[in-house]
C-alpha positions as CSV (number, residue, x, y, z in Angstrom):
1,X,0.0,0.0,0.0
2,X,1.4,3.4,-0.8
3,X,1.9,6.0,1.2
4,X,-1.0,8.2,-0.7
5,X,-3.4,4.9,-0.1
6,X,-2.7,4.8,3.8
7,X,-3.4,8.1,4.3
8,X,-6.5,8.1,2.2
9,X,-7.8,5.4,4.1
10,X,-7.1,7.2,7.3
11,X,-8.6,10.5,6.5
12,X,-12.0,8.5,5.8
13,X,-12.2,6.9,8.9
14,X,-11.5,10.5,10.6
15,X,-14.3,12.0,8.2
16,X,-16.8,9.5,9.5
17,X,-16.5,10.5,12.9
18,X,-16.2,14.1,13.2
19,X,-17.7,17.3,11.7
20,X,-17.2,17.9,8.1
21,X,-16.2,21.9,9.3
22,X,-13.9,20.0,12.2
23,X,-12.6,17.5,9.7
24,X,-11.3,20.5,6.9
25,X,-10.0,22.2,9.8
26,X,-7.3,19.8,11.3
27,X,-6.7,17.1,8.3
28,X,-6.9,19.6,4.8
29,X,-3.3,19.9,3.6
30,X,-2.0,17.1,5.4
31,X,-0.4,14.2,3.4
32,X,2.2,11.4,4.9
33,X,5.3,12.3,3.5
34,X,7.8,9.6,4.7
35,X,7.5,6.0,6.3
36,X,9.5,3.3,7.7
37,X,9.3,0.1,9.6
38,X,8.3,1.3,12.7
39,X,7.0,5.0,11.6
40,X,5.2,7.6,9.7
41,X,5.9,11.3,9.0
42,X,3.0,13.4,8.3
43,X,3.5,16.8,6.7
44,X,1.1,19.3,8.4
45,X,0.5,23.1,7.1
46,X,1.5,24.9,10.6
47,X,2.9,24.1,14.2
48,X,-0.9,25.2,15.7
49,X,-2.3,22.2,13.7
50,X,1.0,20.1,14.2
51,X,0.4,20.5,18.0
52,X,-3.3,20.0,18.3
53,X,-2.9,16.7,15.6
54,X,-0.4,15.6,18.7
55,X,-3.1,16.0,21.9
56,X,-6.2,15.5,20.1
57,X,-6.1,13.1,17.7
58,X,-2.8,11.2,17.5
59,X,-3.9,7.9,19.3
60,X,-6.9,7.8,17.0
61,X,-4.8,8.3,13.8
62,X,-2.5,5.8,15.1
63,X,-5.1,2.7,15.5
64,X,-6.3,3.6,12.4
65,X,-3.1,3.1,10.5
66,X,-2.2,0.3,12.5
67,X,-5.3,-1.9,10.9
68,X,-3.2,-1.2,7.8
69,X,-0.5,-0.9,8.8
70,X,0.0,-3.5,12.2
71,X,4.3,-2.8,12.2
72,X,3.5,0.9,12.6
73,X,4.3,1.8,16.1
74,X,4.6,5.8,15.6
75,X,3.3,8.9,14.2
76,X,4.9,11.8,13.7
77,X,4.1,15.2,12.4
78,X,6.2,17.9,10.5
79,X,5.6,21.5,9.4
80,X,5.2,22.0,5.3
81,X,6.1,19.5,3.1
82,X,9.6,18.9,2.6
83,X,11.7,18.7,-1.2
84,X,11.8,15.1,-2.9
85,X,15.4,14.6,-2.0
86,X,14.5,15.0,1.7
87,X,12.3,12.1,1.6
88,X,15.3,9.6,1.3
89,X,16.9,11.0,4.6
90,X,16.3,8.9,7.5
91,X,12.8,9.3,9.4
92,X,14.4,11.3,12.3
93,X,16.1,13.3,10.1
94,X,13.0,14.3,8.9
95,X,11.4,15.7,11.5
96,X,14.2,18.1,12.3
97,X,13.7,20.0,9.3
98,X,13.1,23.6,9.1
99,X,9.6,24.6,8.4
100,X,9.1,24.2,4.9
101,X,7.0,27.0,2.3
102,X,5.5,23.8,0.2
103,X,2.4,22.4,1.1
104,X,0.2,19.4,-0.4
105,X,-2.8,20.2,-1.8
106,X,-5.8,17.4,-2.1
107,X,-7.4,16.5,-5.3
108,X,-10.6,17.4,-4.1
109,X,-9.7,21.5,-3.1
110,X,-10.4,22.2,-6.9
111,X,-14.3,22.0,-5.6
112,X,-13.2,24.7,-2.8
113,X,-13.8,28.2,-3.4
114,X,-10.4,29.7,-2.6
115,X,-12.0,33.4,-1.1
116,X,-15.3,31.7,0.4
117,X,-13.8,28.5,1.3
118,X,-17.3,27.2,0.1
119,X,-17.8,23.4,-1.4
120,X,-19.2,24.4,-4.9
121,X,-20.5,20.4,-4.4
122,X,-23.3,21.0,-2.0
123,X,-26.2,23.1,-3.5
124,X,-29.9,22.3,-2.5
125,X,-30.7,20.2,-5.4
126,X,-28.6,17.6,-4.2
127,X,-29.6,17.8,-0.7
128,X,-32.3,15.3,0.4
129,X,-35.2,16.6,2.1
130,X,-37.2,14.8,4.9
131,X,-39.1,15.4,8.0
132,X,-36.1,15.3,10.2
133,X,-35.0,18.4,8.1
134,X,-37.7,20.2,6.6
135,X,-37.8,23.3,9.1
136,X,-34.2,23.9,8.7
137,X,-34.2,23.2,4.5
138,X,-36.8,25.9,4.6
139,X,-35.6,28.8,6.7
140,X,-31.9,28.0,5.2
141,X,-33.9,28.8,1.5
142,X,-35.6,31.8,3.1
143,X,-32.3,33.5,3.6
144,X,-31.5,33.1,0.5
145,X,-34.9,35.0,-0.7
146,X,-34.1,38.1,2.0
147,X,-30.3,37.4,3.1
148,X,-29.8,39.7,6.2
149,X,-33.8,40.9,6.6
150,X,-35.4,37.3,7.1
151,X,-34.2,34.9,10.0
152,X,-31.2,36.3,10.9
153,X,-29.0,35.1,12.5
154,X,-29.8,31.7,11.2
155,X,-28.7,29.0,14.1
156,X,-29.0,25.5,12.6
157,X,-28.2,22.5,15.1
158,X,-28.2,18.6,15.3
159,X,-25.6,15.8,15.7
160,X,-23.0,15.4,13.4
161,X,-23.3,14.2,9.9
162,X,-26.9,15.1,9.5
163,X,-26.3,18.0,6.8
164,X,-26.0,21.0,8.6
165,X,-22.6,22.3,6.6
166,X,-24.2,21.2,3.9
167,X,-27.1,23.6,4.3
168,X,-24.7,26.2,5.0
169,X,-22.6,25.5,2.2
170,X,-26.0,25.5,-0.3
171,X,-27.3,28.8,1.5
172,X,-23.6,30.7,0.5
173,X,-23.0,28.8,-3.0
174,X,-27.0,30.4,-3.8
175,X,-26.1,33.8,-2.6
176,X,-22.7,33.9,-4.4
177,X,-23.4,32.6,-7.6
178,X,-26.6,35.1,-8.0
179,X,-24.2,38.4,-7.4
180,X,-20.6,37.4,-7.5
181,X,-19.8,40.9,-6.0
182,X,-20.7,39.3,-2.7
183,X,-18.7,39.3,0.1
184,X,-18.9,35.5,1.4
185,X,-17.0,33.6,3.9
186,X,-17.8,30.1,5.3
187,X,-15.2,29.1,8.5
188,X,-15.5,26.6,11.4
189,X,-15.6,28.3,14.8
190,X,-12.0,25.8,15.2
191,X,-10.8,27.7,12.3
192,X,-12.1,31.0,13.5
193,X,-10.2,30.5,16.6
194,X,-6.8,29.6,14.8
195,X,-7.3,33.2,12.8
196,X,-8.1,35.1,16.3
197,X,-4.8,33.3,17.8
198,X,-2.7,34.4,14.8
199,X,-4.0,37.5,15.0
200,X,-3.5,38.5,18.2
201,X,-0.1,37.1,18.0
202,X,0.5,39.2,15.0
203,X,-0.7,42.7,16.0
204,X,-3.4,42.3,13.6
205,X,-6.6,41.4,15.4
206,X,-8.3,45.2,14.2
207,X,-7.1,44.7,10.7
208,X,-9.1,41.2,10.9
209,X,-12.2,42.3,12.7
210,X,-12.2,45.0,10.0
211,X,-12.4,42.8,7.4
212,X,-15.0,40.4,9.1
213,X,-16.7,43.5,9.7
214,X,-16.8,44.2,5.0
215,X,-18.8,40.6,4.7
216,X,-21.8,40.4,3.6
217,X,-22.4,37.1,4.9
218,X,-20.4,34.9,7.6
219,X,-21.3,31.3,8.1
220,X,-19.6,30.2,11.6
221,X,-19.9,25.9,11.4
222,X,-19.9,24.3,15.3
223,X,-19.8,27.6,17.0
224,X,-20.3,25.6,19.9
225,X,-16.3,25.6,20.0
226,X,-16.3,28.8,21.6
227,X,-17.4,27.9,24.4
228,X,-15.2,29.4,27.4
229,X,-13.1,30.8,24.6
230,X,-12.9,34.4,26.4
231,X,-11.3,36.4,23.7
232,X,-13.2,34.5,20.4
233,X,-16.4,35.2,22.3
234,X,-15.6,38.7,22.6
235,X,-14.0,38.9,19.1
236,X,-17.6,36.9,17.6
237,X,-19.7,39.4,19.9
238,X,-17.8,42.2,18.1
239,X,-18.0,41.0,14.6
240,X,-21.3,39.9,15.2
241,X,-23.0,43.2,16.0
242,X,-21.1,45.1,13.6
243,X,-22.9,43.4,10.8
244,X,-25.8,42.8,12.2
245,X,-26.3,46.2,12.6
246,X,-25.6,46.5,8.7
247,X,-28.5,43.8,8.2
248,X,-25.6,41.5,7.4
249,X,-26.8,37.4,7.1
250,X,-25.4,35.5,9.8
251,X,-25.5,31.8,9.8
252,X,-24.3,29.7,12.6
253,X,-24.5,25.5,13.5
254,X,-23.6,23.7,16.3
255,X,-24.3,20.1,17.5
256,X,-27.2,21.4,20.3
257,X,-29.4,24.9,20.8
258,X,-27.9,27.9,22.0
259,X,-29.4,27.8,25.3
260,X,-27.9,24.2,26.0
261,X,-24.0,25.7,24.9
262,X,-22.6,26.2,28.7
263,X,-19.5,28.7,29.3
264,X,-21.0,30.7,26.6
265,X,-21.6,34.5,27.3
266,X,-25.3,35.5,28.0
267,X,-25.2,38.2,25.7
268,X,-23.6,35.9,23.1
269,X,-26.3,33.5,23.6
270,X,-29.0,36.2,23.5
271,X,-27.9,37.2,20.2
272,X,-27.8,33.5,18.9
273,X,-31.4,33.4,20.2
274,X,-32.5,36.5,18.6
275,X,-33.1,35.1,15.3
276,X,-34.3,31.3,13.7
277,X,-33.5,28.2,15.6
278,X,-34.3,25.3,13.5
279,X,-33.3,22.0,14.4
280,X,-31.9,18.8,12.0
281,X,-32.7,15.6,13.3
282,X,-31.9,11.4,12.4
283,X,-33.2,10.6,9.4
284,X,-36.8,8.0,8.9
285,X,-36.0,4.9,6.8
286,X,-37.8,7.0,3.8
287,X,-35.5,9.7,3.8
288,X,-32.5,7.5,4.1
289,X,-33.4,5.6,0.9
290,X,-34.0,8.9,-0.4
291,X,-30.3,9.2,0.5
292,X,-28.5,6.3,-1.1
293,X,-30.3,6.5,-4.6
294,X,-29.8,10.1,-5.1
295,X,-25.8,9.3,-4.3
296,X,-26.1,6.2,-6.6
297,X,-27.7,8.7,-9.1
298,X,-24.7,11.3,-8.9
299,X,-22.2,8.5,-9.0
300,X,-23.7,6.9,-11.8
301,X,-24.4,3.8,-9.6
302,X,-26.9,0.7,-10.1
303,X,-28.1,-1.4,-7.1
304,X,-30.9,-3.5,-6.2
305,X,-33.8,-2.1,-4.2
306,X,-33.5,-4.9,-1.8
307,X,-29.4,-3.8,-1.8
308,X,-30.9,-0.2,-0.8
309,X,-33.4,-0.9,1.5
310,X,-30.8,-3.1,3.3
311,X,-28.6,-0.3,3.5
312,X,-31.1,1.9,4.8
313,X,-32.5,-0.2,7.4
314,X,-29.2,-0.9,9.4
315,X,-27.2,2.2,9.1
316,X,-29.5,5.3,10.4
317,X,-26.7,6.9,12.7
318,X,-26.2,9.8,10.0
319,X,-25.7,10.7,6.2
320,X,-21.9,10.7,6.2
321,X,-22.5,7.0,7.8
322,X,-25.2,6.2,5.0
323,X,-22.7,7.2,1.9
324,X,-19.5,5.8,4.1
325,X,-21.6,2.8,3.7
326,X,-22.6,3.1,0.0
327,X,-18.8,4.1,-0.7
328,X,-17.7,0.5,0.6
329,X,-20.3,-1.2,-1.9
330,X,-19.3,0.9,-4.9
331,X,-15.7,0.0,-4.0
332,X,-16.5,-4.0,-3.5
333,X,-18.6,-3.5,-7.3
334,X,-16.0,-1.9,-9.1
335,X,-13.3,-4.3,-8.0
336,X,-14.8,-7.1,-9.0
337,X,-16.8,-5.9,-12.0
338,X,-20.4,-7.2,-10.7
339,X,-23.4,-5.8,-8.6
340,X,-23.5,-7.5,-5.1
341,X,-26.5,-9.1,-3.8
342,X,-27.8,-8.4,0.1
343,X,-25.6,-11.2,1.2
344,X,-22.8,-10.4,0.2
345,X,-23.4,-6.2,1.4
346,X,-23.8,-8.0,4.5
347,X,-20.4,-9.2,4.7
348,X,-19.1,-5.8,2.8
349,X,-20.6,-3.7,5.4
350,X,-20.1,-5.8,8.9
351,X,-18.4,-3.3,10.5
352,X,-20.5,-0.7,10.0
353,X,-24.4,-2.6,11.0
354,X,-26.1,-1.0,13.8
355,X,-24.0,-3.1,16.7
356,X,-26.8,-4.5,19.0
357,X,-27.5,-3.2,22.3
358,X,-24.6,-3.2,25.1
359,X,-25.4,-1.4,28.2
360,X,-22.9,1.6,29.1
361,X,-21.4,2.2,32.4
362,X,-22.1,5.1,34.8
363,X,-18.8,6.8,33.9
364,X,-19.5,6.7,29.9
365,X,-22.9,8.5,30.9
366,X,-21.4,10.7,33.4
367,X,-18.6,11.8,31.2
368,X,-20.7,12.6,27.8
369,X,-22.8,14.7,30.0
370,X,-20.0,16.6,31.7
371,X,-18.3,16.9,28.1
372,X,-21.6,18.5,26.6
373,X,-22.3,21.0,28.9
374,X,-18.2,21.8,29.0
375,X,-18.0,20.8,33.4
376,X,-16.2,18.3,34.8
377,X,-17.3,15.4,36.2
378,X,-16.6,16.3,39.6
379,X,-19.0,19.3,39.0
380,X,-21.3,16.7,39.0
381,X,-20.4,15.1,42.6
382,X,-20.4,18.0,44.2
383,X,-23.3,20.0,45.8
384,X,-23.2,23.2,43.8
385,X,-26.6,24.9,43.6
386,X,-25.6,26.9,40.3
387,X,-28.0,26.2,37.5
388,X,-25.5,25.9,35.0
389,X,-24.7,22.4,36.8
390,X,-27.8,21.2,38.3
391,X,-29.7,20.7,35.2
392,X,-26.9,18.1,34.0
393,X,-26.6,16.6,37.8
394,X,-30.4,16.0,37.0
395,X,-30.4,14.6,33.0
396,X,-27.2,12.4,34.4
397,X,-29.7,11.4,37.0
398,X,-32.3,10.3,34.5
399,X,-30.0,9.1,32.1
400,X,-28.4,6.4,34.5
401,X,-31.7,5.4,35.6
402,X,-32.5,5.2,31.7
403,X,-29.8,3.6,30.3
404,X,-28.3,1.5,33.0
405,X,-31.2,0.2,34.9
406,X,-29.7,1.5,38.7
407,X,-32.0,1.8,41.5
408,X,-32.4,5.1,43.0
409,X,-29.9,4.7,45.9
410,X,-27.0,3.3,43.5
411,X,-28.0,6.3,41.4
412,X,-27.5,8.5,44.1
413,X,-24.2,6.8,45.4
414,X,-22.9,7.3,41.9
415,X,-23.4,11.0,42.2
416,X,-21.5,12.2,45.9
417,X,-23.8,10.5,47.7
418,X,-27.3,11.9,47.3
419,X,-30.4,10.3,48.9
420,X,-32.7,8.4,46.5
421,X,-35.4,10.6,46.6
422,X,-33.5,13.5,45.1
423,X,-32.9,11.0,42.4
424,X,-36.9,10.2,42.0
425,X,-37.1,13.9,42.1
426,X,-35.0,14.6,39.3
427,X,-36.3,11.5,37.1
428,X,-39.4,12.7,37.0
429,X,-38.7,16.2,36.3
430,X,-36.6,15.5,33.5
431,X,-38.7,13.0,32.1
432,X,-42.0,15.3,32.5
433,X,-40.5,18.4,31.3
434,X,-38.4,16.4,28.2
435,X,-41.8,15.7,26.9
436,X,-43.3,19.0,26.0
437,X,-39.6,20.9,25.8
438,X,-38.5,19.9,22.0
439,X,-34.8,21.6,23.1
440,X,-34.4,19.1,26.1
441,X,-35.9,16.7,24.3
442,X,-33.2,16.8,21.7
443,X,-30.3,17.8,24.5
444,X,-31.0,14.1,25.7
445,X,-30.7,12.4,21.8
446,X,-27.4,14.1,21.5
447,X,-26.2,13.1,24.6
448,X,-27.2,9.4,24.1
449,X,-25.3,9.8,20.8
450,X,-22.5,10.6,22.6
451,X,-23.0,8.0,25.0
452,X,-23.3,5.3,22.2
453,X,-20.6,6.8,19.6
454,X,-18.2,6.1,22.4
455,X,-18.7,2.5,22.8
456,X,-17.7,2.7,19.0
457,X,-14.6,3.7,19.6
């Protein structure tokens, strides 16, 4: 396997489980640029991403080479991409080279807008409307009708791989290709970030707010990043006023509702709130088969309805998961030249069928509720009385009981101690309000998928 066809296969398992917005902003530009026995060099466009490749994502990157590659036993990450005749220095020798100008470019950034950084692939003809996404399909086309005047800001929000970048991608291609003159630019709140940081750190941070401040629309993908960011959330706040002020179209996403994004700024979170809040949820079986044969369709795919309905019944997780899936099927055709039947799409896809049902433990519920509302898990145990951590003491609470079948007292043991009736207490409550509140209601479906997502892992 070359080194090209490693790293492919590594970026597409990374794609499948995180954001497409996430996914540009960390893995775009990077390419393995040396290998031996025992190691791999990957070349990486700055020492911001070089670092946060290293603490976030390394051991990740790592397993996923290893089913490859089993001898691998190390990754390792350089700045820019060094001259051919570097590549036949020794591995170590590698790494200590001086940051290098070059950098790789994928064969897919020809369908990235170099000034918008929009995907000219996702319009809304090719995006698949269903009633898990209907609300959201609609505002998103209203903005285009009244950019600026009609639902603004637009704050889109769901779990990942459900079509949220794509929506914002469709709503900026629209406005762009009607008046070219527009001032468009579509960034990831991680990528955001990395611009305030370099900023800052270059004496520039006015020149940049000044030009945030000339676009006529800003499309801000997992803004939910920000969160107990200090000086982003002050920089967004700014940038955000000055053009909504100029009845400037604003368009943020994130995986959950404003209100349910802790360590965010109440006045940042009463702006997000001022506008449309439309939510994207799982696709039915109907719209996932809607899916797969408008992706066979642009691929200039055939398969068997039974193939498709197959497909649609046991991956419902997300779209990205849905044309992973398809991908792996195309792949298993074209190799060897013939249309599978379901049996053998079972084999194909194995690894990716809806696993059955294996009960979590208390810590993987504890921990995916601390890590969406940004607290720690010892915020949890304690007895704080601030709001801001009693509501996720309380949907932990519920969620234990839920999902791991505890009594009441082991409930309340697992969480510093508290007597079983505060427990019952906050079961009911959660379970009573969840019912008629659709933003709790879908606070708890993103945490589950967090919960279950990490038993993927």
């Amino acid at each position: 396997m070359t080194n090209e066809e490693l790293w492919k296969a590594v970026l597409g398992e990374m794609e499948l489980s995180l954001s497409r917005a996430t996914f540009i902003t960390w893995f775009k530009n990077t390419v393995i640029i040396a290998r031996d026995r025992n190691s791999v060099v990957v070349s990486v466009p700055n020492g911001f991403i070089k670092e946060w490749l290293e603490n976030k994502f390394n051991k990740k990157i790592l397993q996923s080479i290893r089913t490859l590659s089993p001898e691998v036993r190390e990754v390792k990450y350089a700045v820019g991409r060094p001259k051919p005749e570097t590549l036949k220095h020794d591995i170590s020798k590698v790494i200590l080279e001086k940051e290098l100008e070059e950098k790789s470019t994928p064969a897919d950034d020809q369908d990235i807008d170099s000034v918008t950084n929009l995907n000219k692939r996702y319009s809304f003809e090719s995006f698949i409307v269903g009633s898990n996404n209907e609300l959201a399909h609609a505002a998103s086309q209203g903005v285009t009708k009244s950019p600026g005047r009609m639902y603004n800001p637009l704050f889109l929000y769901g779990g990942v791989g459900l079509g949220k970048t794509h929506l914002l991608h469709a709503i900026g291609n629209k406005l762009f290709s009607e008046n070219r003159a527009r001032r468009v630019l579509y960034t990831s709140a991680e990528r955001f970030t990395v611009d305030i940081v370099e900023a800052i750190r270059n004496k520039t941070i006015e020149e940049f707010k000044n030009n945030c401040s000339k676009l006529d629309l800003l499309m801000i993908d997992d803004i939910q990043f920000i969160a107990a960011k200090e000086k982003t959330q002050e920089i967004v706040f700014s940038v955000f006023n000055e053009l909504y002020g100029k009845n400037k179209q604003i368009i943020l996403s994130s995986d959950r509702p404003p209100q349910a994004i802790a360590a965010l700024e109440e006045r940042l979170r009463s702006r997000f709130q001022g506008g449309m809040i439309a939510d994207i949820g799982i696709p039915d079986y109907e719209t996932r088969l809607a899916i797969l044969r408008a992706k066979c369709n642009l691929k200039n795919q055939s398969f068997e309805d039974d193939v498709l309905s197959y497909i649609a019944t046991h991956i419902q997780k997300n779209v990205r998961e849905i044309e992973g899936a398809l991908n792996r099927v195309i792949a298993f055709s074209q190799i060897y030249n013939r249309v599978p039947d379901v049996k053998e799409v079972k084999n194909i896809l194995n690894a990716y069928l809806t696993t059955p049902y294996r009960k979590t433990s208390p810590q993987t519920i504890l921990k995916s509720v601390a890590d969406f509302y940004s607290i720690s898990i010892n915020d949890l145990l304690k007895r704080s009385r601030k709001k801001e951590v009693v509501k996720p003491r309380q949907i932990a609470m519920f969620l234990l009981r839920e999902e791991t079948k505890l009594s009441f007292p082991e409930i309340g043991q697992k969480l510093g101690g508290r007597d079983h009736s505060t427990v019952i207490h906050a079961c009911e409550k959660i379970r009573g309000e969840s019912a008629g509140d659709e933003p709790l209601k879908q606070e708890l479906v993103l945490i589950k998928e967090r919960v279950y997502n990490s038993l993927d892992r």
